[in-house]
C-alpha positions as YAML, in Angstrom:
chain: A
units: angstrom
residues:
- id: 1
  name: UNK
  ca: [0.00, 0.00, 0.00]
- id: 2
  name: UNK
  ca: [1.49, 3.22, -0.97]
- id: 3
  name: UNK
  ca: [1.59, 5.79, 1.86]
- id: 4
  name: UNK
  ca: [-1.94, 7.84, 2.25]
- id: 5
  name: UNK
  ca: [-3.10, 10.17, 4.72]
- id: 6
  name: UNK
  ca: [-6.80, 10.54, 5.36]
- id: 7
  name: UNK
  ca: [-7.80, 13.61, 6.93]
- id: 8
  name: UNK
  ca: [-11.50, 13.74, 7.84]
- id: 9
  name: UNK
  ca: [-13.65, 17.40, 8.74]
- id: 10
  name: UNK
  ca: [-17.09, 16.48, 10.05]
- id: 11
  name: UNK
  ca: [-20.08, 17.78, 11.46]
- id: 12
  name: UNK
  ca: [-21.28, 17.02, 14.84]
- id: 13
  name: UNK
  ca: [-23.20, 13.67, 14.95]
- id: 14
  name: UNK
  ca: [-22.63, 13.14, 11.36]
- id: 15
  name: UNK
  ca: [-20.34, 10.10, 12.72]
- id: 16
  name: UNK
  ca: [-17.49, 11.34, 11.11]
- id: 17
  name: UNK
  ca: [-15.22, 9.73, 14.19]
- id: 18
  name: UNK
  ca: [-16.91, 6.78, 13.55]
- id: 19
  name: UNK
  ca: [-16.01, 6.55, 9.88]
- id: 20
  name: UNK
  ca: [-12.17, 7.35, 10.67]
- id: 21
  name: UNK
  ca: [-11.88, 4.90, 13.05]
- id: 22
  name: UNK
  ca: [-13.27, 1.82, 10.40]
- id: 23
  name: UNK
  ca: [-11.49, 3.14, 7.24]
- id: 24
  name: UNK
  ca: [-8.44, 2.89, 9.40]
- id: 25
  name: UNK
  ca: [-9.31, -0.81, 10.39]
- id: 26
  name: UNK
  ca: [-9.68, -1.64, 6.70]
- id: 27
  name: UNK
  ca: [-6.83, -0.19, 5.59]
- id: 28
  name: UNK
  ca: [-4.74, -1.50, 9.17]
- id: 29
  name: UNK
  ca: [-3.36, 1.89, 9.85]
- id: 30
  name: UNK
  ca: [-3.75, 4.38, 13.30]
- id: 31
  name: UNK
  ca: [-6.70, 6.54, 13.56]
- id: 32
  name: UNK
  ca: [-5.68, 10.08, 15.21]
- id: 33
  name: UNK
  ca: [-8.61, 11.74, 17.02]
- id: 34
  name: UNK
  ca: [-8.00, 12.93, 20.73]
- id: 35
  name: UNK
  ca: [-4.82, 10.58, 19.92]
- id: 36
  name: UNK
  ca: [-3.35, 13.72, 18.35]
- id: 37
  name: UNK
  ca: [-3.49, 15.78, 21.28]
- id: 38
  name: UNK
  ca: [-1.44, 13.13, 22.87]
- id: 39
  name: UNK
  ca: [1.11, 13.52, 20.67]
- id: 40
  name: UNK
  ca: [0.92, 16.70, 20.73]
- id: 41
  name: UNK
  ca: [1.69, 17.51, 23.97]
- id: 42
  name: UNK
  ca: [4.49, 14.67, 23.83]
- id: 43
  name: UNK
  ca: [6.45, 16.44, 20.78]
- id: 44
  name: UNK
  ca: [5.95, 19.96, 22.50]
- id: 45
  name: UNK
  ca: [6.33, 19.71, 26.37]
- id: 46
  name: UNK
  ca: [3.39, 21.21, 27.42]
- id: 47
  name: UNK
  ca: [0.73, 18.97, 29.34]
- id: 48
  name: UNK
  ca: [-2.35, 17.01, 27.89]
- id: 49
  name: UNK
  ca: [-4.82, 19.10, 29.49]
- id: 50
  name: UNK
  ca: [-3.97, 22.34, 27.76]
- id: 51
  name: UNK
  ca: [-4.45, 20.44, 24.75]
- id: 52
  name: UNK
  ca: [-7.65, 18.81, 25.97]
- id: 53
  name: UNK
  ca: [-8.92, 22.53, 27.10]
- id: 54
  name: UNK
  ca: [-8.09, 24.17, 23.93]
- id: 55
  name: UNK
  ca: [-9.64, 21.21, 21.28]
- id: 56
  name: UNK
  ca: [-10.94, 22.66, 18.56]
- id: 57
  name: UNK
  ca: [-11.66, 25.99, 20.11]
- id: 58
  name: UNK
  ca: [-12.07, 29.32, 17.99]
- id: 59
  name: UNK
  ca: [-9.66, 32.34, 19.12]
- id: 60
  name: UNK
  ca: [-10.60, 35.80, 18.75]
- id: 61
  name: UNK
  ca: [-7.86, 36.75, 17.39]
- id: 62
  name: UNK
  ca: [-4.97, 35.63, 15.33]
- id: 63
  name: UNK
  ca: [-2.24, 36.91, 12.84]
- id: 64
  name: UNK
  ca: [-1.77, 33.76, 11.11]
- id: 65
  name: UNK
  ca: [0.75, 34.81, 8.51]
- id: 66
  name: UNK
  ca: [2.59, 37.06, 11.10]
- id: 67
  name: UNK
  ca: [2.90, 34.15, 13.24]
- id: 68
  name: UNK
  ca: [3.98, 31.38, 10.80]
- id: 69
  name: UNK
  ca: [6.46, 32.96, 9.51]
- id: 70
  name: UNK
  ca: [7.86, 33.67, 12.78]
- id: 71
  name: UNK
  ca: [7.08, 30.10, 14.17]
- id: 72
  name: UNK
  ca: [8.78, 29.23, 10.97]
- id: 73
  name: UNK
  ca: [12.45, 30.08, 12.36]
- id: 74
  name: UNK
  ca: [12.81, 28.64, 15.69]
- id: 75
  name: UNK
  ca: [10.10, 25.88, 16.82]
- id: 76
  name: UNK
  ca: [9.00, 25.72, 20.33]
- id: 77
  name: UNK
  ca: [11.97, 27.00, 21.85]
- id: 78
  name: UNK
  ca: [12.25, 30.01, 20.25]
- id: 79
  name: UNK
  ca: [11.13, 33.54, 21.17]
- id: 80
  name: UNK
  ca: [8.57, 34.21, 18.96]
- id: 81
  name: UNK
  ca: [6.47, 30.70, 19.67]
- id: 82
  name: UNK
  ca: [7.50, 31.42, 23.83]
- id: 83
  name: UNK
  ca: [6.02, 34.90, 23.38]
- id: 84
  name: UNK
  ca: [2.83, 33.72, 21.85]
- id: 85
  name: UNK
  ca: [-0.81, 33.66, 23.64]
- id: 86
  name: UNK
  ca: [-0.86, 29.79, 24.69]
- id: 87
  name: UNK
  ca: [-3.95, 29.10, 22.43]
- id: 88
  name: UNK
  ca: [-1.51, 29.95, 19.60]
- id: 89
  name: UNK
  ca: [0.90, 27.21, 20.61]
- id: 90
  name: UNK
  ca: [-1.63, 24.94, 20.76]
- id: 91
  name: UNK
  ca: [-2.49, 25.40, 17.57]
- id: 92
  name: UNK
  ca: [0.87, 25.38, 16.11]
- id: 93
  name: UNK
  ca: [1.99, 22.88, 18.16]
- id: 94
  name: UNK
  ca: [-0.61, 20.29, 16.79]
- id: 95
  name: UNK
  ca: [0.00, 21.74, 13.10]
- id: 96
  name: UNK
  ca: [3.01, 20.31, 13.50]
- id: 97
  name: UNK
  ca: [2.37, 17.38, 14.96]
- id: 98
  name: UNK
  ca: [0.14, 16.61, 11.99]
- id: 99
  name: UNK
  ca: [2.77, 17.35, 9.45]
- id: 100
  name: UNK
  ca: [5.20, 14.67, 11.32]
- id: 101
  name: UNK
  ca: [3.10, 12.20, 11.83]
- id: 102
  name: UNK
  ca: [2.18, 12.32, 7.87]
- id: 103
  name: UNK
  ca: [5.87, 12.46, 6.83]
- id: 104
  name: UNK
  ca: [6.31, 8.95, 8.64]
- id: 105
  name: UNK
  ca: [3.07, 6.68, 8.31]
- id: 106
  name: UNK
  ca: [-0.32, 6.27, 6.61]
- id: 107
  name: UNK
  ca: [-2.85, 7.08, 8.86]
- id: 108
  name: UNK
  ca: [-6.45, 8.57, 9.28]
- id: 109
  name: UNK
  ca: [-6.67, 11.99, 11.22]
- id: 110
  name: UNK
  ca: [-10.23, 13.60, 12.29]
- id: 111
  name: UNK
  ca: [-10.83, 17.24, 12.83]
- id: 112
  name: UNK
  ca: [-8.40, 19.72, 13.72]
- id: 113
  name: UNK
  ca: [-7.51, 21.44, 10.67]
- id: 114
  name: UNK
  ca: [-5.95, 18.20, 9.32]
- id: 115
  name: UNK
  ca: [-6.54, 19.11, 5.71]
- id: 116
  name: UNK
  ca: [-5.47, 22.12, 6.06]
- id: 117
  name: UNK
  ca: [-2.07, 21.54, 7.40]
- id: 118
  name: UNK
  ca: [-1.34, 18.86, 4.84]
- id: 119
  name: UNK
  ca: [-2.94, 20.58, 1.65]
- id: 120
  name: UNK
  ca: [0.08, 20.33, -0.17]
- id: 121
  name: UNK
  ca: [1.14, 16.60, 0.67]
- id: 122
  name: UNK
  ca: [0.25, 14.77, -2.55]
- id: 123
  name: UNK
  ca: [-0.80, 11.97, -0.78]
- id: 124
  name: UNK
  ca: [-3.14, 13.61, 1.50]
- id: 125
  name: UNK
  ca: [-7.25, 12.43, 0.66]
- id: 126
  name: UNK
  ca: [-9.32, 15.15, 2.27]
- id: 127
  name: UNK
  ca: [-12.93, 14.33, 3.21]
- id: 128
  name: UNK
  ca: [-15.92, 15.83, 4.90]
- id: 129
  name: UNK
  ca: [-18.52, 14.11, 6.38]
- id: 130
  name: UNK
  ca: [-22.24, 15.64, 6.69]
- id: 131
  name: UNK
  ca: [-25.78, 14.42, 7.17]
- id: 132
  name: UNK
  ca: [-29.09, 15.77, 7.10]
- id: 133
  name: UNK
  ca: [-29.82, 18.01, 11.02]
- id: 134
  name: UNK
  ca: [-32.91, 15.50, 12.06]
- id: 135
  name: UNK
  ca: [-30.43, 12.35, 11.22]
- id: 136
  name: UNK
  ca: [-27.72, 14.09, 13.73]
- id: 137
  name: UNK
  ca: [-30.49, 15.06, 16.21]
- id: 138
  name: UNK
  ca: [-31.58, 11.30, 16.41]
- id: 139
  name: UNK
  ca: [-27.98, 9.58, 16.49]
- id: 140
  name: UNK
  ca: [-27.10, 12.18, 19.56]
- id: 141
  name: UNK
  ca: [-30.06, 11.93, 21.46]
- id: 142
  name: UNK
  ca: [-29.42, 7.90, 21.15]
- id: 143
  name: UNK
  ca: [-26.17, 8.03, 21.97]
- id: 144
  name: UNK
  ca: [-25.99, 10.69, 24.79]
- id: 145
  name: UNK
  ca: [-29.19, 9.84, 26.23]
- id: 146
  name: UNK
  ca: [-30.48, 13.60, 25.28]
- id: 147
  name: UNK
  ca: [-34.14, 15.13, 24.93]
- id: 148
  name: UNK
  ca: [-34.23, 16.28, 20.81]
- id: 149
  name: UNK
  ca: [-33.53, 20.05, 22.26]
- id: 150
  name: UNK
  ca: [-31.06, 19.24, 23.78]
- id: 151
  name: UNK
  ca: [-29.46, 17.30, 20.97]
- id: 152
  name: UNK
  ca: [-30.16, 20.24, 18.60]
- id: 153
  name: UNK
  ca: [-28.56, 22.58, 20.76]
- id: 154
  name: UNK
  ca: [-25.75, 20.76, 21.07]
- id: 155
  name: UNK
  ca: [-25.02, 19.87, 17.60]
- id: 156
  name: UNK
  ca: [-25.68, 23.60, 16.66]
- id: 157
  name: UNK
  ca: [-23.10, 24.95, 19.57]
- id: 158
  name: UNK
  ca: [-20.61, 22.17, 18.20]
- id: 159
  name: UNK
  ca: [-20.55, 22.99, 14.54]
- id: 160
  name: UNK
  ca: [-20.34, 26.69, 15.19]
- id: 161
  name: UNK
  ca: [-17.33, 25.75, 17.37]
- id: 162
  name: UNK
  ca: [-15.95, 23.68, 14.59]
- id: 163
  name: UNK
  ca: [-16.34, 26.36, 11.71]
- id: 164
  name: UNK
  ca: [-15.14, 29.51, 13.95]
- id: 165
  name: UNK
  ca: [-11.63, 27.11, 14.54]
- id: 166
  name: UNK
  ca: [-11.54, 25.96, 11.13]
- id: 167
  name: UNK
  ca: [-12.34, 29.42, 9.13]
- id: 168
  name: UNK
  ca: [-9.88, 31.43, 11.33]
- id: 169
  name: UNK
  ca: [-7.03, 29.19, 11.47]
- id: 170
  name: UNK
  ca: [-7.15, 28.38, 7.84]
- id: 171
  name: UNK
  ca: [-7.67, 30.21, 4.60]
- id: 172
  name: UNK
  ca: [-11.03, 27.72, 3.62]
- id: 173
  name: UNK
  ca: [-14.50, 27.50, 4.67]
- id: 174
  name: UNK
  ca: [-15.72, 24.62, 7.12]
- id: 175
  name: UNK
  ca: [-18.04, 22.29, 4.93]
- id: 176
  name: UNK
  ca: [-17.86, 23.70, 1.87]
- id: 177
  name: UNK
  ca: [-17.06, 21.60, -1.10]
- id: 178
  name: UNK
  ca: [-14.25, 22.97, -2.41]
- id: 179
  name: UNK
  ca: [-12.80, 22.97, 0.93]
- id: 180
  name: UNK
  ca: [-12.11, 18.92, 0.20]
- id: 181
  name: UNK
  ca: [-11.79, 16.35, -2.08]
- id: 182
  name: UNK
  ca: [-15.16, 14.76, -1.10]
- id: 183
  name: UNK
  ca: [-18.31, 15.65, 0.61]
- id: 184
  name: UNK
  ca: [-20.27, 12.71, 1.68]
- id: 185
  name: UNK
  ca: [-23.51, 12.35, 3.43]
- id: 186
  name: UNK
  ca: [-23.28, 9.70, 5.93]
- id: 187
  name: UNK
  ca: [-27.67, 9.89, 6.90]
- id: 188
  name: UNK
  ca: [-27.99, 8.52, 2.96]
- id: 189
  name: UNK
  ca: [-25.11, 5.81, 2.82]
- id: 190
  name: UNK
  ca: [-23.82, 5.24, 6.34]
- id: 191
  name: UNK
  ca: [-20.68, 4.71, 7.88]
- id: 192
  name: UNK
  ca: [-19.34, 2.00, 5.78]
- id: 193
  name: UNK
  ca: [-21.21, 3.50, 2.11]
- id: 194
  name: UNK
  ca: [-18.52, 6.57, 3.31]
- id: 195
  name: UNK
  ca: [-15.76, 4.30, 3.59]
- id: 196
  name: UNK
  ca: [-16.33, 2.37, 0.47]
- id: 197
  name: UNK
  ca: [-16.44, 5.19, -1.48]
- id: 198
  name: UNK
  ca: [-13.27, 6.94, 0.31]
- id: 199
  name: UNK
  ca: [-11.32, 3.43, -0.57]
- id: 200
  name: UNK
  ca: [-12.69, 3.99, -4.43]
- id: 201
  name: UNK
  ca: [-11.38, 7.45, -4.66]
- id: 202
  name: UNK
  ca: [-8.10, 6.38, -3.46]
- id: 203
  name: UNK
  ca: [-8.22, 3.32, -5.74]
- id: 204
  name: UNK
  ca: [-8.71, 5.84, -8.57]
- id: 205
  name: UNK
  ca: [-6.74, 8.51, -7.38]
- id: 206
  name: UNK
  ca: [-3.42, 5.87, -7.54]
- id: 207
  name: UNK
  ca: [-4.50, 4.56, -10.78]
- id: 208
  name: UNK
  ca: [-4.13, 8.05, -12.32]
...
């Protein structure tokens, strides 16, 4: 198997986790979720919990290109990345996480700007997985044991979460098409129609 990274954006109860986690038993590679903050933390120094605390969280505000390009000559020991507000190192520090752990396996990585950070790796297949608000409404309220209000609420606080994060810290927009190489709607085909048809892009994609 040539080496592939998966990245997968997803809404909130469209079981995009779900997905990740059995295209990367069919393919027997690592599926990086929370796993990410782990390593994270590990590559960086800082603890788990900041990582935990700062998941997916929007900022208010953030010079991206300012910062990379200072980032860009030291790492974390430098005095532009020490300087920085510590949601900015979290960020950063995962971004480059995500690049390493590309560079040295196939895997499957969900959420956290994945796609963004390894646009440019030709072996990066970028996917987004949505479904239909009532179909997310149901599979929360099953799984979390919520009232439908609840649920909704929820799911609505969550993707707004997930969008702020992803629109700042990249130069895309959260869910839209072009954003990926596929958009798939898990409420029509399920979790394994998603995977099948991730495994026959990539089939296609390495024929040429």
């Amino acid at each position: 198997m040539q080496h592939y990274v998966y990245t997968i954006g997803r809404e909130f109860g469209s079981g995009g986790k779900d997905i990740g986690v059995s295209l990367a038993k069919r393919l027997g590679v690592k599926c990086y979720d929370k796993e990410l903050l782990a390593e994270a933390a590990k590559e960086s120094g800082f603890c788990a919990e900041i990582f935990e605390n700062h998941d997916e969280k929007p900022t208010s505000s953030f010079l991206y290109s300012l910062v990379m390009d200072t980032y860009s000559f030291g790492g974390y020991s430098s005095a532009p990345f020490l300087d920085m507000p510590l949601n900015h190192k979290v960020f950063l520090a995962q971004f480059d996480t995500i690049k390493k752990i590309a560079e040295k396996e196939s895997c499957v990585i969900v959420g956290r700007c994945a796609d963004y950070a390894l646009e440019n790796n030709p072996k990066g297949i970028h996917v987004f997985i949505q479904a239909d608000l009532e179909y997310r409404v149901k599979r929360i309220s099953q799984k979390r044991d919520l009232a439908p209000n609840k649920a909704r609420d929820l799911i609505q606080k969550t993707d707004k979460q997930r969008a702020s994060y992803y629109n700042y810290y990249t130069s895309k927009k959260w869910g839209h098409a072009k954003s990926y190489d596929l958009t798939l709607n898990s409420g029509k085909i399920g979790v394994e129609g998603c995977v099948d048809l991730i495994l026959a892009y990539q089939e296609r994609m390495q024929r040429g």
